[in-house]
C-alpha positions as CSV (number, residue, x, y, z in Angstrom):
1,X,-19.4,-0.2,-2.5
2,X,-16.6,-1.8,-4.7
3,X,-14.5,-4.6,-4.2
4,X,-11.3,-4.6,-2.3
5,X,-8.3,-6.4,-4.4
6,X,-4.6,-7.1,-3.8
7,X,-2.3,-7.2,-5.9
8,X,0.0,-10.6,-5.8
9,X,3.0,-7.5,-6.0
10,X,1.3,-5.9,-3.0
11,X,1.3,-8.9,-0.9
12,X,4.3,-9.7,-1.7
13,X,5.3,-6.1,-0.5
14,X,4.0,-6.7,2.6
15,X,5.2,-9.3,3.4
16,X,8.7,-9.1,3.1
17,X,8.3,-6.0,5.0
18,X,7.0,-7.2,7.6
19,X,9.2,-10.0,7.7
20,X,12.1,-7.5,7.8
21,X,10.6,-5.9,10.9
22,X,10.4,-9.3,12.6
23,X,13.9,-9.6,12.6
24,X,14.4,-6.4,14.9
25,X,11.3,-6.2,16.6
26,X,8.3,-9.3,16.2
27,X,5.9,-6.3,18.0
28,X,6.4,-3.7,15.9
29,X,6.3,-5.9,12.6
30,X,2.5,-7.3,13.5
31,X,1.4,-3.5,14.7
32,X,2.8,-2.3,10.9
33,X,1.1,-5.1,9.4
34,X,-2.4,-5.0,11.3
35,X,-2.3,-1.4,10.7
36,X,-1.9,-1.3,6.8
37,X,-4.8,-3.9,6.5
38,X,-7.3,-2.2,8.8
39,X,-6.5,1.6,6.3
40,X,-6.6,-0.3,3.4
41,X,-9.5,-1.9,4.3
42,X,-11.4,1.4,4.7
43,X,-11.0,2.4,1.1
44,X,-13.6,1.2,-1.0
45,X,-15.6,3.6,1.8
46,X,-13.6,6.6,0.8
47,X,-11.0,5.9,-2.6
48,X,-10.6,9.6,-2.9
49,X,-9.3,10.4,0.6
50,X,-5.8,10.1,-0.1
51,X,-3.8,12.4,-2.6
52,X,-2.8,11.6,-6.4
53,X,-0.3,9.2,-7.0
54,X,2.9,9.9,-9.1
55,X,1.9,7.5,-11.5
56,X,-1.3,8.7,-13.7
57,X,-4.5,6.7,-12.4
58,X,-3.1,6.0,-9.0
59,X,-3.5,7.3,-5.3
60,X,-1.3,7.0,-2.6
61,X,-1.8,6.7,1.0
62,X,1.0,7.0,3.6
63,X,0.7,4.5,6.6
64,X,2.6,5.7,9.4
65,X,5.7,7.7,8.6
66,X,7.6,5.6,6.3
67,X,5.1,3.4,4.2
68,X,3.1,4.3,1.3
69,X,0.3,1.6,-0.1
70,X,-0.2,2.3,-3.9
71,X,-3.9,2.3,-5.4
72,X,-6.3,3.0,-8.1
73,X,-9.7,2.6,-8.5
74,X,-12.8,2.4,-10.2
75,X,-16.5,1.7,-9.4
76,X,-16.3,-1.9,-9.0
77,X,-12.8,-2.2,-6.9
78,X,-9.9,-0.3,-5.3
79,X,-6.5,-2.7,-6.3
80,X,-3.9,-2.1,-4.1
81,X,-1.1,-2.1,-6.4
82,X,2.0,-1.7,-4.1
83,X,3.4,-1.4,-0.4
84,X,6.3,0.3,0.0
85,X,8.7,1.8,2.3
86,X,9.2,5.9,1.0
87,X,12.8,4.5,0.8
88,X,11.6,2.8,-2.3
89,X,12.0,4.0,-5.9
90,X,8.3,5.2,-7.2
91,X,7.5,4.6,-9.5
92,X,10.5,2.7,-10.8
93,X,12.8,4.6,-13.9
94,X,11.9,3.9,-17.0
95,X,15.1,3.2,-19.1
96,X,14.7,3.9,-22.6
């Protein structure tokens, strides 16, 4: 089974989402949290559950309504790349 691998970006993610949340509601901020890490921990069980990401080599899986965890994968690990609220810009425009 491959490794499981966060991305310092992903983290990062996270947790300035779920300190947002705090600030309204310290409840709902630890349910959002423990809930993204016990999905994303299933992955390297089933990487191809999710659909295609917008971004070539990517998947994405949405975590409750709002919040989409960016991955990719291969047969030694699933990265989590990003954690983001659908809100969010993805993937980011490309200026030329």
């Amino acid at each position: 089974m491959p490794d499981l691998e966060w991305t310092e970006a992903a983290r990062s993610d996270l947790l300035a989402i779920v300190d947002y949340i705090l600030d309204h509601s310290p409840d709902a901020a630890q349910r959002l949290k423990d809930d993204i890490e016990a999905k994303v921990a299933k992955l390297p069980e089933f990487p191809k559950l999710y659909r295609m990401g917008r971004l070539e080599g990517t998947r994405e899986m949405v975590v409750w309504a709002n919040y989409v965890v960016v991955y990719c994968e291969d047969p030694f690990a699933v990265s989590i790349l990003r954690v983001l609220h659908a809100a969010q810009q993805w993937p980011p425009v490309r200026e030329d």
